[in-house]
C-alpha positions in Angstrom: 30.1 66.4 76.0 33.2 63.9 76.4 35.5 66.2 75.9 34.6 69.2 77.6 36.2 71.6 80.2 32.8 72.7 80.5 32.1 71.9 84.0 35.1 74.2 84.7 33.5 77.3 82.9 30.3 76.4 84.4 31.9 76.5 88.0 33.1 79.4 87.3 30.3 81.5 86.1 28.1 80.1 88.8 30.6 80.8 91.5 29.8 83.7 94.4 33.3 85.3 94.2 32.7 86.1 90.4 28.9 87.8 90.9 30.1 89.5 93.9 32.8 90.9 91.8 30.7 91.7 88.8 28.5 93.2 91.4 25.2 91.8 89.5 21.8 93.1 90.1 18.4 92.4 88.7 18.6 94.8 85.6 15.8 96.9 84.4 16.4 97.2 80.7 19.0 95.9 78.1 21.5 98.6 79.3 22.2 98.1 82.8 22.3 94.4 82.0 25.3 91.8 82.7 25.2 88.6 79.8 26.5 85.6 80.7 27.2 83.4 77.6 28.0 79.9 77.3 28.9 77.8 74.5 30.2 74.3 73.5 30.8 72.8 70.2 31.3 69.6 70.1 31.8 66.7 66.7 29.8 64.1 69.3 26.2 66.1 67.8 27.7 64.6 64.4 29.1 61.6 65.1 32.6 62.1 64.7 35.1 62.4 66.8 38.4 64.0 64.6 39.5 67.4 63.5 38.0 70.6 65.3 36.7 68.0 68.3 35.6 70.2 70.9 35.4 73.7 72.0 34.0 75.7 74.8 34.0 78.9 76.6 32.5 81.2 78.7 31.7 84.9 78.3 30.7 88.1 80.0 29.4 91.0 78.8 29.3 93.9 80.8 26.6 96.7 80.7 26.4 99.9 79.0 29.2 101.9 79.8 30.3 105.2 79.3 34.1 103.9 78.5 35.9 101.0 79.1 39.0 102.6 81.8 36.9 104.7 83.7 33.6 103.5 84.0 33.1 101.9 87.9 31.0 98.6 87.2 33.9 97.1 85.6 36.2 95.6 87.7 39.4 97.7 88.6 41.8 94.8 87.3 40.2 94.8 83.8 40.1 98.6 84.0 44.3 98.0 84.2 44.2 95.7 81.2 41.9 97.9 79.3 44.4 100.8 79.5 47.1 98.5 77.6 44.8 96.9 75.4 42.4 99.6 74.2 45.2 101.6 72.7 45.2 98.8 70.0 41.0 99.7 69.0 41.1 101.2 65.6 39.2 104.9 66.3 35.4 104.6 66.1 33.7 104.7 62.9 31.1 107.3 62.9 27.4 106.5 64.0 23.6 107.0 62.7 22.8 107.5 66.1 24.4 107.7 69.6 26.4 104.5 70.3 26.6 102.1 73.4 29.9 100.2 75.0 29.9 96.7 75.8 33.2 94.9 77.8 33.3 91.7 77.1 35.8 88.9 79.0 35.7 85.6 77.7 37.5 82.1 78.8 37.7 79.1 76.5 39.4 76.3 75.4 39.7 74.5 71.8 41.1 70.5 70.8 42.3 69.5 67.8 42.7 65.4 66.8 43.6 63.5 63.7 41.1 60.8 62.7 43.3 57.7 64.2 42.9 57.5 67.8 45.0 54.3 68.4 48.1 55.7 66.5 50.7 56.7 68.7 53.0 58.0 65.8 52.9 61.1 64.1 50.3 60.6 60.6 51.9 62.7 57.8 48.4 63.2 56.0 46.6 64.6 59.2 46.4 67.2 61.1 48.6 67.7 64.5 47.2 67.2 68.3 46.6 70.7 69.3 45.1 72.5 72.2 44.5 76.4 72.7 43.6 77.5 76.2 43.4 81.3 76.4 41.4 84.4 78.1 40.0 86.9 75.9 38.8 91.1 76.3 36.5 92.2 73.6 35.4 95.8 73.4 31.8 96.4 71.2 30.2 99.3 70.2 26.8 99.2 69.0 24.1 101.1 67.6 20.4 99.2 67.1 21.7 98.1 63.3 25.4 98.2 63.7 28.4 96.4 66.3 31.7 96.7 66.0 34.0 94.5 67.9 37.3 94.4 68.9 39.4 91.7 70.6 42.3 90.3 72.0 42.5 86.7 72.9 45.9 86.3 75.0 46.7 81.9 75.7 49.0 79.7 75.3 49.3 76.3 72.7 50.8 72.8 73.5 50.5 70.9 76.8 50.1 73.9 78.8 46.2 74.3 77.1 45.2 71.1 79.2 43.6 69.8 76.3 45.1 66.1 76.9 44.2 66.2 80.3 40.3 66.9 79.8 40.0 64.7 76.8 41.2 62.2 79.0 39.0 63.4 81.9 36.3 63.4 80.2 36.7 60.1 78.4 37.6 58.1 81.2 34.3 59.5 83.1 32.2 58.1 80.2 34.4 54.6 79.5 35.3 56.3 75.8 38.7 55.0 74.4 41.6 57.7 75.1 43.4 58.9 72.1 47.2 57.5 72.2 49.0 60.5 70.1 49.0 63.4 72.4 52.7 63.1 72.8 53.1 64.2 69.7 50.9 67.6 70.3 52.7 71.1 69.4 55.1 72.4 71.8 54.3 74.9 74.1 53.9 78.3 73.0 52.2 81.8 73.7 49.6 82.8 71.7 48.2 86.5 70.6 44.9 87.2 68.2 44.0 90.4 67.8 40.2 90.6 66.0 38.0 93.1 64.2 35.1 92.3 62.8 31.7 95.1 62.0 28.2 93.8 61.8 25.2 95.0 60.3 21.8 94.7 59.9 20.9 95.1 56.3 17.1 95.1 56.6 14.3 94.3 58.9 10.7 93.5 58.6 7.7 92.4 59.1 5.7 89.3 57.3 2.7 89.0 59.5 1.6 89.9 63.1 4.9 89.6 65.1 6.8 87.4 62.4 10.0 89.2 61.7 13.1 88.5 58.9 16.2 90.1 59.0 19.4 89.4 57.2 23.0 90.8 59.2 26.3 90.6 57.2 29.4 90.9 58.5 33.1 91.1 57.7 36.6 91.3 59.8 40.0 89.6 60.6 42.2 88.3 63.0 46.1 88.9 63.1 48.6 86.6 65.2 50.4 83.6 65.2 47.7 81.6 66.5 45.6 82.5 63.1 45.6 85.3 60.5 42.7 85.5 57.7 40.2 87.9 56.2 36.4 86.9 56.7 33.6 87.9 55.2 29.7 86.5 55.7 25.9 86.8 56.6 23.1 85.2 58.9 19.7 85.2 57.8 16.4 84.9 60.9 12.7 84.8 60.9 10.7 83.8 63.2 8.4 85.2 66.2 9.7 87.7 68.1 13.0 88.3 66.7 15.5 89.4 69.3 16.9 92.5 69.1 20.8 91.1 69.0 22.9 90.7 66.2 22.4 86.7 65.4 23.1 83.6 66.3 26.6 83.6 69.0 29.2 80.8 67.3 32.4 80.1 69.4 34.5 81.8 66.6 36.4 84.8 67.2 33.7 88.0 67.3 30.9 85.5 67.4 29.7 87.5 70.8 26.5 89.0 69.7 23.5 88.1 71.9 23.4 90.7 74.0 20.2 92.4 74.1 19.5 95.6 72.4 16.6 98.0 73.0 13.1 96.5 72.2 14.1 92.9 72.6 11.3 90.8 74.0 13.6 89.3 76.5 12.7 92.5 78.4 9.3 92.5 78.0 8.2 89.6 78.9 7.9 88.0 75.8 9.0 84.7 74.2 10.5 84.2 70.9 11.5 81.2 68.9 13.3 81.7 65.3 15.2 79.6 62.0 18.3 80.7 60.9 21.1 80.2 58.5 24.5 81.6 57.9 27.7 81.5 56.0 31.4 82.8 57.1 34.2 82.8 54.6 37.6 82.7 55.1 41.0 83.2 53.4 43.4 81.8 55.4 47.3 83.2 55.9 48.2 81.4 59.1 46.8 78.5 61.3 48.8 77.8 63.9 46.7 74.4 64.5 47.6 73.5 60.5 50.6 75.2 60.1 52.4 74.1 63.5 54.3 76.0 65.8 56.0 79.0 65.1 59.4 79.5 66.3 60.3 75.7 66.2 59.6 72.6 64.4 56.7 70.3 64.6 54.2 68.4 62.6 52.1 70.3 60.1 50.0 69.8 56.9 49.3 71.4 53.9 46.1 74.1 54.6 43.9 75.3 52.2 43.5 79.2 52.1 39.7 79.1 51.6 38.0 77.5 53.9 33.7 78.3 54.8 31.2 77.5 57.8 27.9 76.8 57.0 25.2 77.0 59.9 21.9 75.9 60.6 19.2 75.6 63.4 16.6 77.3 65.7 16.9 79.5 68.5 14.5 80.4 71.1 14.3 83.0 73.8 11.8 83.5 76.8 12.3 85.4 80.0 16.0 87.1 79.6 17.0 83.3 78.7 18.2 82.5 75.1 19.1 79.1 73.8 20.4 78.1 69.9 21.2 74.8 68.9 23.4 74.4 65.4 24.6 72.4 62.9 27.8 73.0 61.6 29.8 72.2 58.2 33.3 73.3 57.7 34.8 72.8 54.5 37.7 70.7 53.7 41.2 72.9 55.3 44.0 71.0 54.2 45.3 69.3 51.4 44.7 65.5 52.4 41.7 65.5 55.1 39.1 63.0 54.0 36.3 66.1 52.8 34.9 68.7 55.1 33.7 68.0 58.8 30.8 68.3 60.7 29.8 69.4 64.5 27.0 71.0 66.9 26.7 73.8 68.7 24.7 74.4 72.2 24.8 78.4 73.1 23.0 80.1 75.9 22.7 83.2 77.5 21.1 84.8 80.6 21.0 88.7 81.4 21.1 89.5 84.8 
């Protein structure tokens, strides 16, 4: 984890001020929980240390609730943000059944480094130094085979992410060489993604005793300067005990989705451990972290408008706890990078 703010997110979801304000309490089924999600991705699980480098963040997702302004377990300064930002939620899609709410407030930070540390220069054929610090509301609503999500991730880009600063942090704590090109990051700028994506299950079943499949698709966007695309993709699970969630949470925009739903053993006092695999697609307008800044000049490459993840690993759960660990492959995004690139994933999530 050498290049991890995670001790900071960690900090912060353990700290008193933040449960006090949540005002947490030993829930009695799925709805009245609070999820606490946290996730780092990191190229260390793949021996690499280039390109998409490290990522973390740290979510929560708040009960049921009846609406996002109103509703009192949210706190009253996200009930002020949620008046601005909700007005942007496309009107609900119609429902097989009643639907429930789900706020969801998420911290993170993503780096971005070419392959040659030791190059203090700028390297025409790779990618730019990049950070992307940034706080994030996400508004679901979800039936037991359907979520929608909406979100807005609000941050900045350039120096002001901290990115050089916990690379460094972090690599001085474990006697790692620094990388000698963060001067020539992207400038400072604001950043604004707005994100849709709808989920669904598109069958579940049985094999034998309590071994369960299921296969979820899923399709969105995101619009902004900090990245603009059309996605498209699936997950496929089986294994014992199947949680009832919508699939494996990945640090991408919308990847929120292991919250607990009715019926998941989690609240029963079950354990669970499953497989999966999934695909996401993307066609690619705008990357901000390929493309460069966007009101003033700076280094950028050449991007590729079709780019894919591809995912596998195991997942267990076991006493409100769940834990996934993934490999990751990310096809080649621009024009010159040396073929695709590799990382891992840790994810894990506690209802309260």
């Amino acid at each position: 984890m050498r290049r991890a703010t995670l001790p900071l997110l960690l900090s912060l979801s353990a700290s008193p001020a933040l449960v006090q304000a949540l005002e947490l309490e030993p829930a009695e089924k799925p709805r009245d929980a609070w999820t606490l999600n946290l996730y780092l991705e990191n190229d260390l699980f793949a021996d690499t240390d280039q390109q998409y480098t490290n990522g973390v963040r740290a979510s929560w997702v708040s009960p049921e609730i009846s609406n996002f302004i109103d509703d009192p377990r949210i706190p009253h300064w996200v009930r002020s943000a949620n008046r601005r930002l909700t007005q942007l939620d496309p009107e609900p899609e119609p429902f097989e059944e009643d639907p429930r709410h789900h706020l969801v407030v998420t911290l993170g930070q993503q780096m971005y480094t070419p392959e040659d540390r030791e190059r203090t220069t700028l390297d025409p054929d790779d990618r730019p130094y990049a950070g992307w610090l940034y706080l994030g509301f996400g508004y679901h609503t979800q039936t037991r085979h359907k979520l929608k999500s909406f979100e807005v991730n609000l941050g900045v880009i350039g120096p002001w992410s901290l990115a050089e600063e916990s690379q460094n942090f972090i690599h001085d704590l474990r006697g790692f060489e620094r990388f000698n090109g963060w001067d020539n990051q992207l400038h400072n700028e604001p950043g604004i993604q707005l994100i849709y994506e709808r989920k669904q299950r598109l069958f579940h079943g049985g094999i034998i005793d309590n071994i369960q499949h299921d296969f979820i698709g899923h399709a969105g966007g995101s619009l902004g300067n900090v990245a603009t695309y059309l996605n498209t993709g699936a997950e496929y699970r089986i294994g014992y005990q199947l949680p009832q969630d919508f699939g494996t949470s990945a640090l991408r925009p919308g990847g929120d989705n292991s919250t607990p739903g009715s019926g998941d053993p989690r609240f029963h006092d079950q354990w669970g451990i499953h497989a999966f695999v999934s695909i996401d697609g993307r066609w690619v307008l705008r990357d901000i972290f390929l493309d460069g800044n966007t009101f003033r000049d700076s280094h950028s490459v050449d991007k590729e408008h079709l780019v894919a993840d591809a995912a596998w690993g195991v997942a267990a759960t076991y006493d409100r706890w769940k834990l996934s660990l993934a490999r990751y492959y990310r096809t080649q995004q621009f024009e010159k990078q040396d073929g695709g690139h590799k990382f891992g994933s840790i994810a894990l999530s506690y209802s309260f």
